[in-house]
DRENPA-3360 file (N, C-alpha, C; in nm, 2 decimals, always signed):
BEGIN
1 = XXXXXXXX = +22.30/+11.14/+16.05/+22.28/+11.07/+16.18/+22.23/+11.17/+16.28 ~ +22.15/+11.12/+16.35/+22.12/+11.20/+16.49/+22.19/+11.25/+16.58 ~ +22.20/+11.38/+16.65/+22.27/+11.40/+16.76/+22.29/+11.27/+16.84 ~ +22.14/+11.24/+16.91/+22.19/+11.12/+16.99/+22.23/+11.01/+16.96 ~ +22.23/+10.98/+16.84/+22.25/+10.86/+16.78/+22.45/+10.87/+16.76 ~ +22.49/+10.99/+16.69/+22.63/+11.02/+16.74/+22.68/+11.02/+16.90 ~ +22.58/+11.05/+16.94/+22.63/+11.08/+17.10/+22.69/+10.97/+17.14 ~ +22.60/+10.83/+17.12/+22.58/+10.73/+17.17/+22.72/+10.69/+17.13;
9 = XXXXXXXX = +22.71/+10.68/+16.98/+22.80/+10.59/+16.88/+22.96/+10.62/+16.95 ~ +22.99/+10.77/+16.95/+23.07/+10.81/+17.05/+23.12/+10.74/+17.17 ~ +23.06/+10.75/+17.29/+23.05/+10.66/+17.40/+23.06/+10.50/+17.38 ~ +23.01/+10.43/+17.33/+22.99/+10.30/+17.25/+23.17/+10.33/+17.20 ~ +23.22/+10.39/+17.11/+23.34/+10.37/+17.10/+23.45/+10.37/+17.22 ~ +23.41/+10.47/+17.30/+23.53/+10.48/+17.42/+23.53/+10.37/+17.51 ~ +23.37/+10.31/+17.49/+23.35/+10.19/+17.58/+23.45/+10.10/+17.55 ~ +23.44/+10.09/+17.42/+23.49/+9.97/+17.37/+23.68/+9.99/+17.38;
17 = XXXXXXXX = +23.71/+10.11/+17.34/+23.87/+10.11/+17.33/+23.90/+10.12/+17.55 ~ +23.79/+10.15/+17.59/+23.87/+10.13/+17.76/+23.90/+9.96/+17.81 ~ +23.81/+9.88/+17.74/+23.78/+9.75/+17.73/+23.92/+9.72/+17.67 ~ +23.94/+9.74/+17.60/+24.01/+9.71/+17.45/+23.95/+9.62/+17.37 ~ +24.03/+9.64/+17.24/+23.91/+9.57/+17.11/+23.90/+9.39/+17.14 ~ +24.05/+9.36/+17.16/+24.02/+9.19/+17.20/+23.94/+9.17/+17.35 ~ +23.96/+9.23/+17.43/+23.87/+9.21/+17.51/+23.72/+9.22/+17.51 ~ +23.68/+9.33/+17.46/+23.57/+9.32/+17.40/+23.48/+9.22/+17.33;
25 = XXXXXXXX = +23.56/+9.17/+17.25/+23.49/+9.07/+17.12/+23.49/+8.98/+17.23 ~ +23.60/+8.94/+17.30/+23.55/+8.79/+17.44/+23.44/+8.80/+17.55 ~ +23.45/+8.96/+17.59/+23.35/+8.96/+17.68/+23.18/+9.01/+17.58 ~ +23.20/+9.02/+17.49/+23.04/+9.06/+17.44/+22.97/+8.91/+17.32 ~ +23.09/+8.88/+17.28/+23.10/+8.73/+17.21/+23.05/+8.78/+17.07 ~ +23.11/+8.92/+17.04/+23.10/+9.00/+16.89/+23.23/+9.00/+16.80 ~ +23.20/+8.99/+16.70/+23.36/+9.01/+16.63/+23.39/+9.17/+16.65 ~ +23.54/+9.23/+16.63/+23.58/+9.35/+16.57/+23.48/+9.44/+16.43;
33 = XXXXXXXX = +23.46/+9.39/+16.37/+23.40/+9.41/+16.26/+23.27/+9.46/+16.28 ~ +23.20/+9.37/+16.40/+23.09/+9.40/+16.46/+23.06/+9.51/+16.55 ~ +23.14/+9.52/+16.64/+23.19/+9.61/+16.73/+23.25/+9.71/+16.65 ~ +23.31/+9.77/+16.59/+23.30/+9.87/+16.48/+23.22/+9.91/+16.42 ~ +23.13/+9.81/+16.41/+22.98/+9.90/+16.31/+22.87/+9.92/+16.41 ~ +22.92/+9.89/+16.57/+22.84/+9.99/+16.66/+22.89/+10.11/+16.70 ~ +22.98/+10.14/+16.69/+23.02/+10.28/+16.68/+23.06/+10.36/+16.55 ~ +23.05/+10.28/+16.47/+23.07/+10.36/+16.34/+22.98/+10.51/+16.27;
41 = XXXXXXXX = +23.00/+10.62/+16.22/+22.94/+10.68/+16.20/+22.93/+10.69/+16.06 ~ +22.95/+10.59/+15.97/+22.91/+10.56/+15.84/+22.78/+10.60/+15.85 ~ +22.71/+10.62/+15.70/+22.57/+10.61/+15.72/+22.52/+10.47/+15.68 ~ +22.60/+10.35/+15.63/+22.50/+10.23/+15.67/+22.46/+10.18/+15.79 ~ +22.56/+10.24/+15.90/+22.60/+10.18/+16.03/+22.51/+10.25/+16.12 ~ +22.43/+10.36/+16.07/+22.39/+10.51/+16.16/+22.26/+10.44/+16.23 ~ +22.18/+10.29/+16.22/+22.09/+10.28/+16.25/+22.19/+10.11/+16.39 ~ +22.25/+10.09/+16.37/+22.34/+9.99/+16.42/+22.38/+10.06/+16.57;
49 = XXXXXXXX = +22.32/+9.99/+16.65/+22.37/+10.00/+16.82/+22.42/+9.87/+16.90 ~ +22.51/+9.88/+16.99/+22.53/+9.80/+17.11/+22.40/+9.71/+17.14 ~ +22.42/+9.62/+17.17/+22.28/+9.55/+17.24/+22.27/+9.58/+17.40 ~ +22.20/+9.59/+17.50/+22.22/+9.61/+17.63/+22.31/+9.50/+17.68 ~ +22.25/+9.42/+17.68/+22.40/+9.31/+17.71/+22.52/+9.30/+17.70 ~ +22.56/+9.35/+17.62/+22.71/+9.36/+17.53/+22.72/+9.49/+17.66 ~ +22.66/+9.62/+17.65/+22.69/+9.71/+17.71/+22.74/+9.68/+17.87 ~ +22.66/+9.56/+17.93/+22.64/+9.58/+18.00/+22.78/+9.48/+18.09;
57 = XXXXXXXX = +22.77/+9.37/+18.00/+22.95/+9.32/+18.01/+23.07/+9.37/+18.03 ~ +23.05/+9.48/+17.90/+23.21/+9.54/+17.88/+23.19/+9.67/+17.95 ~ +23.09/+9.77/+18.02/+23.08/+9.84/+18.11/+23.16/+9.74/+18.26 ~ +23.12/+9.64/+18.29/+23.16/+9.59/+18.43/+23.32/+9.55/+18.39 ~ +23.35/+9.55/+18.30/+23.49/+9.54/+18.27/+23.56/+9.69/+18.24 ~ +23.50/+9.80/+18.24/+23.53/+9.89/+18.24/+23.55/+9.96/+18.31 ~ +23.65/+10.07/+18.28/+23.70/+10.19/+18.42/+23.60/+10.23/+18.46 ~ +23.48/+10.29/+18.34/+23.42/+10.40/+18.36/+23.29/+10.33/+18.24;
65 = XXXXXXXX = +23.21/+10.37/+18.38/+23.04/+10.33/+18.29/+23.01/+10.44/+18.14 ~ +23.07/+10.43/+18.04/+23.06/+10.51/+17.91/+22.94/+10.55/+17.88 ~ +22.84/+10.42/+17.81/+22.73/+10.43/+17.78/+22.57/+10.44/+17.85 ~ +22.62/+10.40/+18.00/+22.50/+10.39/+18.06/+22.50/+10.58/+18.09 ~ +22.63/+10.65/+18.12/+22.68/+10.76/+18.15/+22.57/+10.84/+18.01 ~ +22.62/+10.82/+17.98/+22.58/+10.91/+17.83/+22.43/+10.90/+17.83 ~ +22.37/+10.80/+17.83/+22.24/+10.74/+17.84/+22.15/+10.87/+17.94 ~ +22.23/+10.87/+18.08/+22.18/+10.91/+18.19/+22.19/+11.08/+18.19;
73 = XXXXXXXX = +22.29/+11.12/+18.07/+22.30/+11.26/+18.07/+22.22/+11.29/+17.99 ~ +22.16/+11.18/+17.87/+22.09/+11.24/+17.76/+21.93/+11.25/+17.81 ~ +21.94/+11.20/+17.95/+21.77/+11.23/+18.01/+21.80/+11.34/+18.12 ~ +21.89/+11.43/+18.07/+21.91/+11.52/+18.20/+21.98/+11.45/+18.33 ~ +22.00/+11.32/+18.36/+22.06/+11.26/+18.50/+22.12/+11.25/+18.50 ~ +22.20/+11.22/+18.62/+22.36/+11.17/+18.65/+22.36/+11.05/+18.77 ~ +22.48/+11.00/+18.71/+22.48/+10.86/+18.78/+22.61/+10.94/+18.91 ~ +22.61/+10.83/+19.04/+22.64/+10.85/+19.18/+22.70/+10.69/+19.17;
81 = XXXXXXXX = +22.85/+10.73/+19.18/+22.94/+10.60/+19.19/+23.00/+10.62/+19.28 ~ +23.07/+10.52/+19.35/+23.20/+10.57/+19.42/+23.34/+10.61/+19.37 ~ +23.33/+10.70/+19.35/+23.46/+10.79/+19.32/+23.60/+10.80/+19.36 ~ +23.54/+10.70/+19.44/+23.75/+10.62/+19.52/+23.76/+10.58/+19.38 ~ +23.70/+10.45/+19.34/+23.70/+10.34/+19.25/+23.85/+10.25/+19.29 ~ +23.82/+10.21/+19.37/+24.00/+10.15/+19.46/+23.93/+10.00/+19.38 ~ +24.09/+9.96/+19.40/+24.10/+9.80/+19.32/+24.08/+9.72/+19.43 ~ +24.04/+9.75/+19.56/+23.98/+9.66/+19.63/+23.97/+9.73/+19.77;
89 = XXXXXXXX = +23.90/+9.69/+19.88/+23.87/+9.72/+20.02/+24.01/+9.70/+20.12 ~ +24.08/+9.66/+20.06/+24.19/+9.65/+20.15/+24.27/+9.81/+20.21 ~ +24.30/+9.81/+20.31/+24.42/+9.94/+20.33/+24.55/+9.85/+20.35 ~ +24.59/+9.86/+20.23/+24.74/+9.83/+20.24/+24.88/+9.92/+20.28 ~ +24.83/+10.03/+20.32/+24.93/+10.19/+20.36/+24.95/+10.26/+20.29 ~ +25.06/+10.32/+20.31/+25.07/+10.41/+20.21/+25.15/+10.39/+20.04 ~ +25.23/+10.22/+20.04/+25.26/+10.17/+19.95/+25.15/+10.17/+19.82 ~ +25.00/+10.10/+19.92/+24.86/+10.04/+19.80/+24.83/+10.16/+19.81;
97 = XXXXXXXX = +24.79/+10.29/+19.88/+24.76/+10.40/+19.82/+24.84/+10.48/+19.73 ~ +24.95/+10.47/+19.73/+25.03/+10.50/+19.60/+25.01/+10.42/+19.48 ~ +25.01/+10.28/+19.50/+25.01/+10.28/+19.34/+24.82/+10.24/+19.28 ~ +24.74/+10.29/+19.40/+24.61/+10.30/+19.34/+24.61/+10.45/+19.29 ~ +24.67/+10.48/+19.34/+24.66/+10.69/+19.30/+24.69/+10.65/+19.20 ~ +24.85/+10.58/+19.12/+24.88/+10.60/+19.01/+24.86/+10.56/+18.91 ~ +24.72/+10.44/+18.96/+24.68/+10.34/+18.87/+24.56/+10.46/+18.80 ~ +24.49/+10.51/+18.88/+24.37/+10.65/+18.85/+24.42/+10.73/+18.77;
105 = XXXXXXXX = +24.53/+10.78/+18.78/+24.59/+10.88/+18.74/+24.62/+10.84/+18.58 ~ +24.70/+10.72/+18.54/+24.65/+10.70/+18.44/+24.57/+10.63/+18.37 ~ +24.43/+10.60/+18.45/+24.35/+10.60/+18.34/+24.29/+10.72/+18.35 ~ +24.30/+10.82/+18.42/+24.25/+10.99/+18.39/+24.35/+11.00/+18.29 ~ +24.46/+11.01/+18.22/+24.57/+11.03/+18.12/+24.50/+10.99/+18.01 ~ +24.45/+10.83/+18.00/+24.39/+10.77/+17.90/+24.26/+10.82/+17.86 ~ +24.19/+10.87/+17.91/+24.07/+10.91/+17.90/+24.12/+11.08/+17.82 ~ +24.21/+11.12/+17.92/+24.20/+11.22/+17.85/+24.28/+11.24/+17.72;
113 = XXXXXXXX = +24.36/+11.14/+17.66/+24.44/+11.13/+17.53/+24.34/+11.09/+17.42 ~ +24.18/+10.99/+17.47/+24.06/+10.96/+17.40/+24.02/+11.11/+17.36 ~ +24.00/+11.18/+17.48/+23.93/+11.32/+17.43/+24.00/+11.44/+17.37 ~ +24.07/+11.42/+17.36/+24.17/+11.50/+17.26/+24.20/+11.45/+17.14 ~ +24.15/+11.31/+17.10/+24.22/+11.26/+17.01/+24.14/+11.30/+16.86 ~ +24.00/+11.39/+16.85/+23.92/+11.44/+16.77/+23.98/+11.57/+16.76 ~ +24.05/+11.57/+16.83/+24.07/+11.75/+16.87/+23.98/+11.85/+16.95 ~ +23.88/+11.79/+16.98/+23.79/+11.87/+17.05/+23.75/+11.83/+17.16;
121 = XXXXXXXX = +23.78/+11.87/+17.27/+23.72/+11.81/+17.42/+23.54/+11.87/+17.45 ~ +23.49/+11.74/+17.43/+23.36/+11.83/+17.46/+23.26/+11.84/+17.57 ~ +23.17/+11.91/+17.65/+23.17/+11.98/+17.74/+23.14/+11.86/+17.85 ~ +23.10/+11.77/+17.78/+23.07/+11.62/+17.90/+23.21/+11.53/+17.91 ~ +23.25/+11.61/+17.81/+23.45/+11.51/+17.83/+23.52/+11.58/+17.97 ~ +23.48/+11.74/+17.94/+23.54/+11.74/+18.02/+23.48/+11.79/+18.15 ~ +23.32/+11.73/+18.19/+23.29/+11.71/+18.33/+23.34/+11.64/+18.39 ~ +23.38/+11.49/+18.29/+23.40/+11.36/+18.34/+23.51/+11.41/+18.40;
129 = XXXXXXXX = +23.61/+11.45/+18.29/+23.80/+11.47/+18.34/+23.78/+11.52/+18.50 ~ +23.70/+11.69/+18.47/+23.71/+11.74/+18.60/+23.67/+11.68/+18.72 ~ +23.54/+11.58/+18.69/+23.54/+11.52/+18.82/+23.62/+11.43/+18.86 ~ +23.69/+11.31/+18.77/+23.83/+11.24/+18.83/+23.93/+11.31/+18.91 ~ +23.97/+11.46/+18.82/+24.02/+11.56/+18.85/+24.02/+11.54/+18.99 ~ +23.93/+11.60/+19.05/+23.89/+11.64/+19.17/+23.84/+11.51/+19.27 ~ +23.85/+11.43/+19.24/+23.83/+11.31/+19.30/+23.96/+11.24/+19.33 ~ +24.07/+11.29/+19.24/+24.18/+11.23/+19.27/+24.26/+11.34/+19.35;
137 = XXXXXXXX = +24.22/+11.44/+19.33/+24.29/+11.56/+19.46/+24.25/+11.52/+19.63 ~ +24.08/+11.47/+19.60/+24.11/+11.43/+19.71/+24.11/+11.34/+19.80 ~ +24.14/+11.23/+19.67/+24.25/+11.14/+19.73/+24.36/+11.13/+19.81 ~ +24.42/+11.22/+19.75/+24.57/+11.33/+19.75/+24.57/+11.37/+19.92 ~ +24.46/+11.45/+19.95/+24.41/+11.49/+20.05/+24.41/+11.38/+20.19 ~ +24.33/+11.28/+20.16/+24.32/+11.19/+20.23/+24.42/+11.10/+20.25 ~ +24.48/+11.10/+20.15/+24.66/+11.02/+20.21/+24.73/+11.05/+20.29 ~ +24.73/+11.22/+20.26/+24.80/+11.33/+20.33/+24.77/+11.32/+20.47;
145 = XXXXXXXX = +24.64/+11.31/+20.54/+24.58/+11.31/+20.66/+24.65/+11.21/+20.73 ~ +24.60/+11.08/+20.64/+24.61/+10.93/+20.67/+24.80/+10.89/+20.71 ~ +24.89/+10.98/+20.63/+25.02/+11.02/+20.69/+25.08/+11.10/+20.83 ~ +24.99/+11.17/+20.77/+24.97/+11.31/+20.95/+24.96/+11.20/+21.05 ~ +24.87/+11.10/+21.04/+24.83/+11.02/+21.17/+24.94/+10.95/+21.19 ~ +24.94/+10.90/+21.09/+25.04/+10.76/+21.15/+25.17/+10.83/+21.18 ~ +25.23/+10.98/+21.16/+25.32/+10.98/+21.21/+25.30/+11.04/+21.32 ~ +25.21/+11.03/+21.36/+25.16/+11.14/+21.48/+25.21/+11.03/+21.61;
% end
């Protein structure tokens, strides 16, 4: 199989397990069986991809754009999201900023137990980590402020 064709197959898998597998099959309208032989790296499976549609479902149901990501690195680009990624527009104080920090926090945990789970973190695993990383510091940061004031 191909570099990129692994690449993909890779990503396509993480997509799928952040989704989870029954979620997936509902939002793409594919069986498990099917959805496994798009990430499969068998060699019957090595010519077998996601459809954009399917992708493009279980991305919007997803933490983290997997395959359009991968897609965008393998043409040299990078995608520009918002990096809060907050579960909604509301400021609820410092209660909803805590448990949206904690909600981030573990799916940075999840993401990063996926990329360990080969044993090898590899060098786009751990851009992604680092940039959550640092996204969620300064989150951290901005709570911190957003405290300063109000007890000010």
């Amino acid at each position: 199989m191909s570099v990129v064709g692994s690449y993909l197959k890779k990503h396509t898998e993480a997509l799928v397990k952040d989704v989870g597998i029954e979620a997936a099959c509902e939002l793409s309208g594919k069986s498990k069986a099917t959805l496994g032989r798009y990430y499969s790296s068998h060699d019957e499976h090595q010519d077998r991809f996601m459809p954009i549609d399917a992708v493009a479902a279980l991305e919007e149901a997803a933490s983290y754009p997997h395959v359009t990501s991968a897609l965008a690195e393998l043409k040299g680009s990078t995608l520009n999201h918002d990096q809060r990624r907050r579960n909604s527009d509301d400021t609820g104080g410092v209660n909803a900023d805590v448990i949206a920090l904690s909600q981030r926090f573990a799916v940075l945990m999840a993401e990063y137990g996926q990329s360990i789970e080969d044993g090898i973190i590899t060098v786009t695993e751990a851009k992604r980590l680092l940039r959550e990383t640092v996204a969620l510091q300064q989150v951290l940061v901005d709570m911190k402020l957003h405290l300063e004031e109000e007890t000010v």
